[in-house]
C-alpha positions in Angstrom: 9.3 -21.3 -23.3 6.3 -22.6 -21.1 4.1 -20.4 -19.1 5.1 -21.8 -15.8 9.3 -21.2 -16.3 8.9 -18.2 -17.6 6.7 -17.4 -14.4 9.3 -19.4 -11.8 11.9 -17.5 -13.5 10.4 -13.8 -13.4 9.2 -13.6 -9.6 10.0 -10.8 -7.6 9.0 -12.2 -4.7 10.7 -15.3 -3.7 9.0 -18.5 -4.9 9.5 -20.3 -1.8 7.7 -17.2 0.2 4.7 -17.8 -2.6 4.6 -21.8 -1.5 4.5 -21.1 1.8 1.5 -18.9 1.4 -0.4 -20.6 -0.8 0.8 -24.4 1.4 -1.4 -22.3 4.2 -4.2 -22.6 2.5 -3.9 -25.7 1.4 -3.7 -24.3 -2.0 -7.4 -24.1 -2.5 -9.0 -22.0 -5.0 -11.5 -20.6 -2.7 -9.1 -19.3 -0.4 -7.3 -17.1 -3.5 -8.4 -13.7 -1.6 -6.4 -14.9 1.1 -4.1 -15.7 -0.5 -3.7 -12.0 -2.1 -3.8 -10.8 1.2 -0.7 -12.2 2.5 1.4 -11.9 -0.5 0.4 -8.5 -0.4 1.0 -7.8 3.0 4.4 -9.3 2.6 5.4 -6.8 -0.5 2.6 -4.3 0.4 1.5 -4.7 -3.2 0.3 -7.6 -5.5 3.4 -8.1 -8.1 2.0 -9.1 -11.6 3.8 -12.2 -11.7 2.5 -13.5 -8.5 -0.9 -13.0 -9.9 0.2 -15.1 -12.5 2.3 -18.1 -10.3 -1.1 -18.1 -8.1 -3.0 -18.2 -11.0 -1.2 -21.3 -12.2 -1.0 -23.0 -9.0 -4.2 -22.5 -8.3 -5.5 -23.8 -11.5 -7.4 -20.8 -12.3 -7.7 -18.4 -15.4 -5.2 -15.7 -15.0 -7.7 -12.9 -15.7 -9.6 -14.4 -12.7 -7.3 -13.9 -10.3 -6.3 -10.3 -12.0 -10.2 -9.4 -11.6 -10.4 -10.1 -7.7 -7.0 -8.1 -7.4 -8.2 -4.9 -9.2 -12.0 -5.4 -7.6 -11.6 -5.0 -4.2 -9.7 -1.4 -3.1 -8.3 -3.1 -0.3 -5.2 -4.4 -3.0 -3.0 -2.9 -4.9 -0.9 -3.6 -7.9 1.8 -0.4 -7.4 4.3 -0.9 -4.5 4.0 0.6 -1.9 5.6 2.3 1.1 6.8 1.2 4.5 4.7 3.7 5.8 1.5 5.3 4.4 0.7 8.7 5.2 -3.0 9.7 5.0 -3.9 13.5 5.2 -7.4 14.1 5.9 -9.4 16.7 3.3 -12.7 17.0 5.2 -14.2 19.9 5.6 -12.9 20.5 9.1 -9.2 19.5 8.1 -9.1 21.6 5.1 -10.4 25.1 6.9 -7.5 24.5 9.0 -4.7 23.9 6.9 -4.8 20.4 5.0 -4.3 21.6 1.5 -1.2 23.1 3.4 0.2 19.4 4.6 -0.8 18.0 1.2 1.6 20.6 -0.4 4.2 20.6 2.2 4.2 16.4 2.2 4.4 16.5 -1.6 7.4 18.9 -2.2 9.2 17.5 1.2 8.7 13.5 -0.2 8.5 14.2 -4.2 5.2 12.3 -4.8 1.8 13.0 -5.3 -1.2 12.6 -3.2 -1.6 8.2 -3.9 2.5 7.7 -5.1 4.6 6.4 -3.6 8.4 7.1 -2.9 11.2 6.1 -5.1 12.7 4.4 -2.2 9.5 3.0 -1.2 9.7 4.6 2.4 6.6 6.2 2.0 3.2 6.2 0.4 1.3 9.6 0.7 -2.7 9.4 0.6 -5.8 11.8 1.1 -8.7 11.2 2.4 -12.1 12.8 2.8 -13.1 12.3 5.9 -11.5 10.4 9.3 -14.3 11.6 11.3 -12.0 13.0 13.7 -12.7 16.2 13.1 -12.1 18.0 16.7 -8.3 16.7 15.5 -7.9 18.3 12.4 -5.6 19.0 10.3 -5.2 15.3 11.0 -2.9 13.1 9.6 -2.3 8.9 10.4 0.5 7.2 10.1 0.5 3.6 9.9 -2.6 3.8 11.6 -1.6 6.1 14.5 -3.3 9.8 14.6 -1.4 12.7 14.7 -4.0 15.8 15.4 -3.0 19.7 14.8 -0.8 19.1 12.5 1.1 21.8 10.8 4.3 22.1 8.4 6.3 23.1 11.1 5.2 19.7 12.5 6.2 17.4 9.8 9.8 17.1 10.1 9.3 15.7 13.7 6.4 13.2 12.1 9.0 12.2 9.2 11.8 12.0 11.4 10.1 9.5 13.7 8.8 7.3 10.8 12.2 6.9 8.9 14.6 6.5 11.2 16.7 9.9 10.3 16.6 9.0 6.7 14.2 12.0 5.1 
């Protein structure tokens, strides 16, 4: 079977979400990182076989397009969550209680520190530093802070980011 029907007929994403975003950049080859961008910000990973239906839309070497998606840290080829959770490990954090949240986020959503849930609600992350330190234990959510944290603490900060569903 050719390359490009056994691609069409393997996508996980939608095909038609894949023309749209590669139509917005007028499917030029320079414009591939951008391209990885909003794919991946529309899965919140970068599925293997979108790699490859970019690759061969955008008339480029397959291993081309697989090098820029594993170069740059800001993409990802594991799925992940709805929301990330990022515990902060500095030095400040940990002396008051990170390694604690780490534990507590691990056994509470059954994944290690950079896994993701099974049902993809949640991606759990450490971090060195947030510089943020008069915070700490500090963890962000989606981008918002969440200073003093403790166990006790973390249903609440659960409960608000899923909706009741923990």
């Amino acid at each position: 079977m050719p390359a490009a029907q056994a691609t069409q007929r393997e996508l996980r994403i939608e095909q038609a979400a894949l023309e749209v975003i590669l139509n917005r950049y007028g499917r030029d080859r320079s414009q591939v990182i951008s391209v990885l961008q909003d794919i991946q910000e529309e899965e919140r990973y970068l599925p293997e076989d979108a790699l490859s239906y970019v690759a061969h839309a955008l008339d480029m070497p397959r291993s081309q397009v697989y090098s820029l998606a594993t170069f740059y840290r800001a993409f990802t080829l594991e799925p992940r969550g709805e929301h990330t959770i990022v515990v902060c490990t500095g030095t400040a954090c940990h002396v008051r209680g990170a390694p604690r949240l780490v534990d507590e986020l691990t056994r509470r959503l059954a994944v290690a520190p950079g896994g993701t849930t099974a049902d993809r609600r949640f991606t759990l992350e450490t971090v060195n530093c947030l510089g943020a330190c008069a915070l700490g234990p500090l963890v962000v959510v989606d981008g918002n802070y969440h200073g003093q944290m403790s166990p006790n603490k973390l249903d609440a900060l659960l409960e608000q980011y899923s909706g009741g569903r923990t």
